[in-house]
C-alpha positions as a printed NumPy array, in Angstrom:
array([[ 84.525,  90.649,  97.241],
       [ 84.816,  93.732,  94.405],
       [ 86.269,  92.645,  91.312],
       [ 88.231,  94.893,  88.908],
       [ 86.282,  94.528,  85.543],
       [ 88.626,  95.508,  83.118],
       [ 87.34 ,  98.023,  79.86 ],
       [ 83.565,  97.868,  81.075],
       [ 83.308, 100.464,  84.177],
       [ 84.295, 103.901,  84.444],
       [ 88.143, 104.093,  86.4  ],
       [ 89.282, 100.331,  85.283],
       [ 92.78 ,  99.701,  84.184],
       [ 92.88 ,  99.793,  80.788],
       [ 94.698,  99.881,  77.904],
       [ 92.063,  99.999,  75.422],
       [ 90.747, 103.75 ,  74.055],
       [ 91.951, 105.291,  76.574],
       [ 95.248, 104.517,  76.164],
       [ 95.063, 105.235,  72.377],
       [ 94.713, 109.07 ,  73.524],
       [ 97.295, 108.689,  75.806],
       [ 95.737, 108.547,  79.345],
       [ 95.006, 105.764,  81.296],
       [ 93.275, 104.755,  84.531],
       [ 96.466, 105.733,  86.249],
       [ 95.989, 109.047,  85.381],
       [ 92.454, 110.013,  86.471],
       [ 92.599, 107.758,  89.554],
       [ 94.614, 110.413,  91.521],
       [ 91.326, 113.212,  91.009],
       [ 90.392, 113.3  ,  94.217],
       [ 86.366, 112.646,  94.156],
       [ 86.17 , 110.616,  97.74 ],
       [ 86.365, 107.479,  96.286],
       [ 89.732, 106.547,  98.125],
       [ 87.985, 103.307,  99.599],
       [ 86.197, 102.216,  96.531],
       [ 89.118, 102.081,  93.944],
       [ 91.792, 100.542,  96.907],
       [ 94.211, 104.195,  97.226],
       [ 95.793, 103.487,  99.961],
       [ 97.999, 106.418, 100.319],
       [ 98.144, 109.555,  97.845],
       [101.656, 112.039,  97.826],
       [102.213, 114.606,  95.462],
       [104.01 , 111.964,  93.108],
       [102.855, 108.633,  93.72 ],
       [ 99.763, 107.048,  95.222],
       [ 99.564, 103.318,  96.739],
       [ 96.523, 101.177,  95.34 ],
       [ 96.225,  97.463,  95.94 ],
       [ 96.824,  95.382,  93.2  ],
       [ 93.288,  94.226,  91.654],
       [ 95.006,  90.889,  90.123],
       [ 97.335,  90.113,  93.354],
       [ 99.668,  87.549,  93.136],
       [ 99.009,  87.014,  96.743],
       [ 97.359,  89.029,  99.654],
       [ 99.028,  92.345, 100.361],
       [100.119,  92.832,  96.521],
       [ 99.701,  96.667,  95.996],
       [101.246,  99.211,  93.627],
       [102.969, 102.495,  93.882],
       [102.087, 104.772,  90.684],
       [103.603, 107.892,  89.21 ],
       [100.818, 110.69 ,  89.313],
       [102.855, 111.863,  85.953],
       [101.858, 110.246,  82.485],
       [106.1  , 109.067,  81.759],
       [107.223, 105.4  ,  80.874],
       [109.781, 104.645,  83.148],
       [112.205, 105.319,  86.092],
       [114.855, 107.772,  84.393],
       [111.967, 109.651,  83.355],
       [110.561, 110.772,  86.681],
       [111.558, 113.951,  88.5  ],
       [114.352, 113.569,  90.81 ],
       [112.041, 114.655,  93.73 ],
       [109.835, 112.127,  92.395],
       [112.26 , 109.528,  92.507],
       [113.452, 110.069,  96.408],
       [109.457, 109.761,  97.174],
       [109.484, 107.093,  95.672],
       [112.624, 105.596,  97.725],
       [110.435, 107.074, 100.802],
       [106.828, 105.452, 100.001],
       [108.451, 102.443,  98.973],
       [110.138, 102.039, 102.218],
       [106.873, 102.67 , 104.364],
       [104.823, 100.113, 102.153],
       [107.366,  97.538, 102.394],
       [107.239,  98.017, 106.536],
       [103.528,  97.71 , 106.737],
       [103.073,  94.985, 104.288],
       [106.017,  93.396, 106.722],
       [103.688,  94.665, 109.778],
       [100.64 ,  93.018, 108.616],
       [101.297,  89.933, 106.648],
       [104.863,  89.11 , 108.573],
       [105.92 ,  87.66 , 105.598],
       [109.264,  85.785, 104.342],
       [110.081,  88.072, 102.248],
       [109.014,  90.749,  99.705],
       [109.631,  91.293,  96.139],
       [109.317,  94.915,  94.889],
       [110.073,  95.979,  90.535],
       [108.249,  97.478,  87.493],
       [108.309,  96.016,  84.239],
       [109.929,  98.784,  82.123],
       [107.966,  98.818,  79.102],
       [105.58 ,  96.795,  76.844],
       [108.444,  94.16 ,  75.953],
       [109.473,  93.801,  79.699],
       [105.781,  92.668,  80.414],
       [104.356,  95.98 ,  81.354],
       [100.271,  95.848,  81.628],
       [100.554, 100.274,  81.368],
       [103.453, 100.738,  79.515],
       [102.956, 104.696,  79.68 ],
       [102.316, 104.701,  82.738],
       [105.153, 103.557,  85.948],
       [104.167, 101.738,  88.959],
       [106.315,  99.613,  91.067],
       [105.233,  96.391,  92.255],
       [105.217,  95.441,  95.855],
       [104.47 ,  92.07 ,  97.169],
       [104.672,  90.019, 100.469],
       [106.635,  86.603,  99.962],
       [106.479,  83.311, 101.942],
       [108.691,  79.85 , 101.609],
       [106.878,  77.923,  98.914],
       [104.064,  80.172,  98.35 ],
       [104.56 ,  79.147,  94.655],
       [102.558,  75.873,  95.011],
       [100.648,  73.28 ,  92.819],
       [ 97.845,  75.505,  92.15 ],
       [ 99.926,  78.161,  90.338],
       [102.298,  76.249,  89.087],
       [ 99.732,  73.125,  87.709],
       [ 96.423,  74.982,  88.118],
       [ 97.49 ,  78.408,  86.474],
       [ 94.973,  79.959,  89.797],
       [ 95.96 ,  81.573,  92.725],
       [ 93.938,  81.13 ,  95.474],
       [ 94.322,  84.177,  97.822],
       [ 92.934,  84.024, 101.328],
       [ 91.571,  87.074, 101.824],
       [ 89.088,  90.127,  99.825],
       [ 90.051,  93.043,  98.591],
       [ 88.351,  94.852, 100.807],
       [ 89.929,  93.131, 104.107],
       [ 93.979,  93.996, 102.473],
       [ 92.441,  97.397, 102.37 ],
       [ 91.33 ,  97.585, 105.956],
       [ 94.609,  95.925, 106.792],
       [ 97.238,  98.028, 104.88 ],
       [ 95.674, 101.268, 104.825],
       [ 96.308, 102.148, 108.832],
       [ 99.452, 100.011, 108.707],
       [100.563, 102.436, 105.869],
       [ 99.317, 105.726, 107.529],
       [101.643, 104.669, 110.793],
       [104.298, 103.964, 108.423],
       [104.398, 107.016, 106.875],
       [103.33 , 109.295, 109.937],
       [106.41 , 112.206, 109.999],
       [107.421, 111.08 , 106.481],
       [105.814, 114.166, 104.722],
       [104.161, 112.29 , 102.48 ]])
């Protein structure tokens, strides 16, 4: 299983010097170099792409991020905001496809004081949810223990998503 080091490779979340200039990982991981697979994209549109989550809560935990550098919601395009409606709507039906969850909760954290990890930069949250999935282990433990890699969500979501959005335009 990959693990997202944070500040130490090339492409890694961060909010460290890169955010003091103003971009972040969420901006260069749209450039299109191939590496699709590698950093978990799961689906790219002209204003959002879907990556997995590298911290999941649970399995199936992904993201959909702005392409644009802006803060929040109200400051998206309104084109950007019905794609949003759109990819949302496909991600929720293949996370339901695949993991045939409960349940799903889906939100952003709109800025640094709401608990957001890029505050410059949006991204929903999207997450599969079963009946007492918050157990000892989280709850005692402060550890999740999620069943599957990184790499096997990927495999999992990524056609589920394509079929999803198949028509869609995006």
């Amino acid at each position: 299983m990959r693990r997202w080091t944070v500040c130490s490779r090339p492409g890694a979340w961060t909010t460290s010097a890169r955010a003091s200039t103003g971009a972040t990982t969420a901006c260069s991981a749209p450039a299109r170099d191939g590496s699709d697979e590698q950093e978990y994209i799961l689906h790219r549109s002209r204003h959002w792409f879907a990556i997995l989550n590298r911290y999941p809560y649970n399995g199936g935990h992904l993201l959909l991020v702005c392409n644009e550098h802006v803060g929040g919601l109200t400051a998206c395009a309104p084109e950007a905001v019905t794609d949003l409606a759109r990819l949302l709507a496909a991600a929720e039906q293949a996370v339901r496809e695949v993991y045939q969850p409960h349940g799903v909760n889906a939100g952003y954290n709109g800025g640094a004081a709401a608990g957001a990890g890029i505050p410059g930069h949006f991204h929903v949250h999207l997450l599969p949810r079963w009946r007492a999935d918050t157990n000892f282990m989280t709850v005692v433990g402060d550890a999740r223990v999620i069943p599957e890699t990184l790499d096997q969500t990927y495999a999992a979501l990524r056609p589920a998503l394509a079929r999803a959005l198949a028509g869609t335009g995006l």
